[in-house]
C-alpha positions as CSV (number, residue, x, y, z in Angstrom):
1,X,0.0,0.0,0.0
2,X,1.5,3.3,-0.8
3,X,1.9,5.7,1.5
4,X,0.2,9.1,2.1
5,X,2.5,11.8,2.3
6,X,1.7,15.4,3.0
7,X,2.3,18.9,5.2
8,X,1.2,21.0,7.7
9,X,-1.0,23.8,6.3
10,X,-2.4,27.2,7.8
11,X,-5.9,27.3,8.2
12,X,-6.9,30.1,5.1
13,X,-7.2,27.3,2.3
14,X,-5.4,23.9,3.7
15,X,-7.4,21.6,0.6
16,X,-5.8,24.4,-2.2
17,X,-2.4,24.4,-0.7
18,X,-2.3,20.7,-0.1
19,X,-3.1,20.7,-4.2
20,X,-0.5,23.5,-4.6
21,X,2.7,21.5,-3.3
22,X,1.3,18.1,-4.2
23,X,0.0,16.5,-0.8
24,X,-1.7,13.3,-0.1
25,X,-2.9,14.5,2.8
26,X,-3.6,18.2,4.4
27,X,-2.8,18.8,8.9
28,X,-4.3,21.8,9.8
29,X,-5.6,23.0,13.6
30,X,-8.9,23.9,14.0
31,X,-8.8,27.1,15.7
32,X,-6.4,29.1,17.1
33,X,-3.4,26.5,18.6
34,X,-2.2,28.6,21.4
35,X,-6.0,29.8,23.3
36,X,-8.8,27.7,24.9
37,X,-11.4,28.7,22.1
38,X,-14.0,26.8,20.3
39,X,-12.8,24.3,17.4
40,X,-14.3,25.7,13.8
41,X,-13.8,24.2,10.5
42,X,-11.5,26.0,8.1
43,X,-13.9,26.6,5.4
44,X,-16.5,29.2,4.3
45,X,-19.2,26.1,4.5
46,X,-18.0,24.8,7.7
47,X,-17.2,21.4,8.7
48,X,-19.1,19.8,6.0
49,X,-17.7,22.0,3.2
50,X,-14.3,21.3,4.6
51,X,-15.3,17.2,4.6
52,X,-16.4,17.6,0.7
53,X,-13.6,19.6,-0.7
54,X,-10.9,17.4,0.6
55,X,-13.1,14.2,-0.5
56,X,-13.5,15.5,-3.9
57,X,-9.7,16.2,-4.1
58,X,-8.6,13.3,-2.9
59,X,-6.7,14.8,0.2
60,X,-6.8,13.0,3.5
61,X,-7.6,15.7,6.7
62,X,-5.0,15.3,9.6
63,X,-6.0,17.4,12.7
64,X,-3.5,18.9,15.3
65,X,-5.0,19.6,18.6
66,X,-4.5,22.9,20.1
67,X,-0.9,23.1,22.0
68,X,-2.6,24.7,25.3
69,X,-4.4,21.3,25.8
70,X,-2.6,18.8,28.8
71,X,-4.9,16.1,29.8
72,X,-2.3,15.1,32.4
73,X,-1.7,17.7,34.2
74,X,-2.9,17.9,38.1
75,X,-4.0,21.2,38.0
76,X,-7.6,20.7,37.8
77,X,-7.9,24.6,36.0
78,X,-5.9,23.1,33.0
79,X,-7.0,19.5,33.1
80,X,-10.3,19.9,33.0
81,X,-10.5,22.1,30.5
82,X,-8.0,20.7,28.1
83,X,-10.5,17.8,28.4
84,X,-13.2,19.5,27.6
85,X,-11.8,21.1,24.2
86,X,-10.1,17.9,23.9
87,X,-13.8,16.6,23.0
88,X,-15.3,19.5,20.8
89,X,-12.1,18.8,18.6
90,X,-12.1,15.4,18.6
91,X,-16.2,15.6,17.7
92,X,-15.4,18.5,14.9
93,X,-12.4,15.9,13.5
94,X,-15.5,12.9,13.2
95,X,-17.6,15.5,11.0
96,X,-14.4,16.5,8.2
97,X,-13.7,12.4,8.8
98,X,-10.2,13.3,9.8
99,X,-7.7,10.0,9.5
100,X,-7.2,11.2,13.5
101,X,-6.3,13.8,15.6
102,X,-2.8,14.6,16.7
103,X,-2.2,15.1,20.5
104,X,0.9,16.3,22.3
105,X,1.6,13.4,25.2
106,X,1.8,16.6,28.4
107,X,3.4,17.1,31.4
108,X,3.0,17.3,35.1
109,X,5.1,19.2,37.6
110,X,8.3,18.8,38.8
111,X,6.4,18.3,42.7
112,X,3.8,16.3,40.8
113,X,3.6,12.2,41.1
114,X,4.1,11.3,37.0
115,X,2.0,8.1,38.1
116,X,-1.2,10.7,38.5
117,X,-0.2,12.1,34.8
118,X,-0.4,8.7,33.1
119,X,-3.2,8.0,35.0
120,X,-5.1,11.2,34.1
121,X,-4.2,9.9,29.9
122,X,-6.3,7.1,31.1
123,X,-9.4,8.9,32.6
124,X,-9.3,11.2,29.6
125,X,-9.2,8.6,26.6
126,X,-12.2,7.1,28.6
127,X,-14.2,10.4,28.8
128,X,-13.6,11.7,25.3
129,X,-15.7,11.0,22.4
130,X,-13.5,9.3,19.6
131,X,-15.0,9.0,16.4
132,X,-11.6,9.5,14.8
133,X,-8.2,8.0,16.5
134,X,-6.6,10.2,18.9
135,X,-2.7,10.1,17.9
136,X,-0.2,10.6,20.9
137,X,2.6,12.5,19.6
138,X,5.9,12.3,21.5
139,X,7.8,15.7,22.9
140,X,11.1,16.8,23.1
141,X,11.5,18.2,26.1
142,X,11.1,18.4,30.0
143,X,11.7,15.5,32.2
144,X,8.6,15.8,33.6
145,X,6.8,14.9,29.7
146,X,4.6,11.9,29.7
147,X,5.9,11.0,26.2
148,X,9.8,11.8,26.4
149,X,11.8,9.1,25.1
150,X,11.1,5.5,24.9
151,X,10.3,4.5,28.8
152,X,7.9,7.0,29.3
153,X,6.0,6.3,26.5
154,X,6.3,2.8,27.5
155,X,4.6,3.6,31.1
156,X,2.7,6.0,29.1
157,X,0.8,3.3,26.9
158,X,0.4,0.7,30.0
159,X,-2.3,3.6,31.2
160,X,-3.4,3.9,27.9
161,X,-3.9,0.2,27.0
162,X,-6.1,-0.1,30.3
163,X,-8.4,2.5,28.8
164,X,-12.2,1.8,27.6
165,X,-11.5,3.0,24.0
166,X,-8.0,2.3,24.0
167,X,-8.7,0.5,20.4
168,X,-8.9,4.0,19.0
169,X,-5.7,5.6,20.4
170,X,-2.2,5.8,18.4
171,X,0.9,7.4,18.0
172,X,2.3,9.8,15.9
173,X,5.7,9.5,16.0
174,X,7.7,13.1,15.1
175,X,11.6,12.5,14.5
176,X,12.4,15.9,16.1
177,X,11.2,15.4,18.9
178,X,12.5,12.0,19.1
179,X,16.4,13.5,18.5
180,X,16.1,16.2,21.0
181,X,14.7,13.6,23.5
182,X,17.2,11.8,23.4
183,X,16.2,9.0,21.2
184,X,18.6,7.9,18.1
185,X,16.7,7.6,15.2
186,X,17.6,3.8,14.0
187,X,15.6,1.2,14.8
188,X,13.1,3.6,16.6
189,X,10.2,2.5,14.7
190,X,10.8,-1.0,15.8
191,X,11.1,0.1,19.5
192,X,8.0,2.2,19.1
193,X,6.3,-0.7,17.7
194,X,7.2,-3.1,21.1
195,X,5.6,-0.8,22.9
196,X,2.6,0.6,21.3
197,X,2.1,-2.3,18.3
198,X,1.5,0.8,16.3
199,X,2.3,4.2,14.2
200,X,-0.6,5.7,12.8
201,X,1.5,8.8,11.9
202,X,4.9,10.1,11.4
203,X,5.7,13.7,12.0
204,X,9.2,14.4,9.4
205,X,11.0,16.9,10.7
206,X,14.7,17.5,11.1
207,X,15.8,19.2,14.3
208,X,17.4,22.6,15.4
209,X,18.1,21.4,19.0
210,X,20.9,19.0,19.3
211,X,20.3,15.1,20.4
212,X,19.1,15.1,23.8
213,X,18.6,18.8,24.5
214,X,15.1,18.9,24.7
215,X,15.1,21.8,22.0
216,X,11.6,22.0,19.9
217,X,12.6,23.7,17.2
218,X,12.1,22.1,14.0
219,X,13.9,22.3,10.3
220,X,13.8,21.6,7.0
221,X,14.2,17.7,5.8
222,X,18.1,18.9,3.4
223,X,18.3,22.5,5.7
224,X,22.2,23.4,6.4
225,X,21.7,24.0,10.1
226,X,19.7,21.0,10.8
227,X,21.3,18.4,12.9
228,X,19.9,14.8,11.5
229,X,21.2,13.5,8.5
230,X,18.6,13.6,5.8
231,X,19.4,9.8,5.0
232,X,18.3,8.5,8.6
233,X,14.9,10.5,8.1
234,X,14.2,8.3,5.0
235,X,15.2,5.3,6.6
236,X,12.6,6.0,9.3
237,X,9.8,7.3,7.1
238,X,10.1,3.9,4.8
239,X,10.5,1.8,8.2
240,X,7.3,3.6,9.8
241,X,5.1,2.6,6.5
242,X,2.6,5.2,7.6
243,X,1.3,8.7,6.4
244,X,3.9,11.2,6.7
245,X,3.5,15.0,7.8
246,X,6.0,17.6,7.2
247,X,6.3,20.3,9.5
248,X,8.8,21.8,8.4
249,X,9.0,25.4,7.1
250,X,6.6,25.6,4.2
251,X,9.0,26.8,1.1
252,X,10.3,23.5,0.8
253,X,7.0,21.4,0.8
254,X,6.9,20.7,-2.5
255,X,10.6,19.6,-2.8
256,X,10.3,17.6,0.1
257,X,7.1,15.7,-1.0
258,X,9.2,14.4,-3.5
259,X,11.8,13.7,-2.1
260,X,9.8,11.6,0.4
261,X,8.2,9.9,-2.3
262,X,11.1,8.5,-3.5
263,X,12.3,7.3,0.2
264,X,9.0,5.7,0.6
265,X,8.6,3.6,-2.4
């Protein structure tokens, strides 16, 4: 089965510049990724203009969840309402049939028990409507991240395996992240795999921040300052055999689809 491969878009016409730079598939937000307001559909008919226009051109809908949202925290004036958005999105995502939603893994405090945090992934995957997958992304940085590196994610997914619903949770897997937490990049798929039996999603990116320095800062797949070798980025993509989303600066899209193309084949 060939693989989708597409880019992060802005929200003014995600289906046209998906068409522009030749994507399979489209990731957009839904709103405003940095405030607690309502989800809306990116598209002068709404959600079900959005849902047509990307059926009719053949463009697969990935949604990012808004950054604010941490459904593990134990501060009940973020939790609760990152659970709470957490839901609207995930119910907007079900009406453009999104492939999923993307979902950063969180953090607690550094006084915080991290056995509350993982716990809290658990009551929230229970309480949230999922008529679309909800995709776990790993992060690159803190040390008190729920999905830093590959034995938190591992004690991350024992919460989220005892879940009701747990069937319709995955992992998007972003190779930034992944080098700036400390993770090398061979045979990561494979040691993703052992723990979650999945990857629904793999987030391309090459990285600004050096291995292990819990830098977020993300580059472009061939860019001069980025700090992963272009080569293991392929290797990974072809290994993950699953839709791949650049996020990487958008001047390059186009050159980079192909590129990935020809990794993937």
């Amino acid at each position: 089965m060939t693989q989708l491969v597409g880019a992060h878009a802005g929200q003014d016409d995600p289906i046209g510049y998906a068409r522009e730079v030749g994507a399979d598939l489209v990731q957009t937000f839904l709103g405003d990724p940095q405030k607690w307001s309502a989800p809306s559909a990116p598209h002068p008919d709404g959600a079900e203009g959005l849902r047509r226009a990307a059926q009719q051109a053949g463009i697969a809908l990935v949604v990012h969840a808004p950054y604010v949202l941490n459904v593990a925290s134990l501060n009940n004036r973020i939790r609760i309402p990152s659970r709470k958005l957490l839901a609207k999105v995930m119910e907007l995502a079900g009406q453009i049939e999104a492939i999923g939603v993307v979902v950063h893994g969180g953090h607690v405090r550094a006084e915080d028990d991290p056995e509350v945090g993982f716990d809290n992934w658990r009551k929230a995957i229970e309480q949230t409507p999922k008529p679309v997958p909800i995709l776990i992304e790993n992060t690159a940085g803190g040390n008190h991240s729920m999905a830093r590196g590959v034995e938190r994610i591992a004690r991350l997914w024992e919460s989220v395996s005892a879940a009701e619903g747990s069937e319709q949770v995955g992992f998007c897997l972003d190779t930034a992240h992944a080098f700036a937490g400390g993770e090398e990049l061979d045979g990561l798929t494979d040691r993703i795999r052992a723990i979650t039996g999945r990857i629904d999603l793999v987030h391309l990116n090459n990285s600004l921040g050096a291995f292990n320095s819990g830098q977020d800062r993300h580059a472009g797949i061939h860019a001069t300052d980025g700090l992963i070798e272009p080569g293991a980025l392929g290797s990974l993509a072809s290994a993950a055999k699953s839709p791949v989303v650049l996020e990487t600066p958008g001047a390059g899209h186009a050159e980079e689809l192909t590129w990935v193309r020809e990794q993937v084949r």
